[in-house]
Structure formats: structure tokens, C-alpha cells
C-alpha positions, -999 to 999 in steps of 0.1 A, spaced: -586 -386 817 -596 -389 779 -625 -359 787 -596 -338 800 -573 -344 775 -598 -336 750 -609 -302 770 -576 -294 771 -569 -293 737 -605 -280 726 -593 -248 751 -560 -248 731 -571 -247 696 -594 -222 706 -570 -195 717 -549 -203 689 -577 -193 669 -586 -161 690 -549 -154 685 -552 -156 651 -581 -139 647 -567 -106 666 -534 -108 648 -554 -106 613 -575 -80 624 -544 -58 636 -530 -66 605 -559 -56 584 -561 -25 606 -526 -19 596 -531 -26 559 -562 -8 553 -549 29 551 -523 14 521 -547 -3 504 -570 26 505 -543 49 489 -529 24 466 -569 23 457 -573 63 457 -540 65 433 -558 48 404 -572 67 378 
């Protein structure tokens, strides 16, 4: 039962972390074009 448990959680964690992962990518997706502006702006 312990084994399970443990898979079960391992499993978890990881897809929280895949989750995380593709929400900071779509975020960085979204942030780059600013940041490249913002960037191109300075003298």
C-alpha cells in the first residue's frame, strides 16, 4: 500500500511540475515580445 501511496504522489508532483513548467513557458512566450521592446526602446 506504502509503494502505491508513494507512486501516487511521485505521479502527482510530477504533473504539478509539467504544469508548471508549461504555464512558465506560455508566460515567457507572452512576455518576450515586451521585454524585447522595452529592450529595443533604450538608447
Amino acid at each position: 500500500m506504502k509503494t502505491v501511496e508513494g507512486r501516487n504522489t511521485r505521479e502527482k508532483a510530477g504533473r504539478a511540475l509539467l504544469v508548471l513548467l508549461v504555464a512558465g513557458a506560455l508566460a515567457g512566450a507572452a512576455l518576450l515580445p515586451t521585454l524585447i521592446s522595452v529592450l529595443q526602446q533604450q538608447p
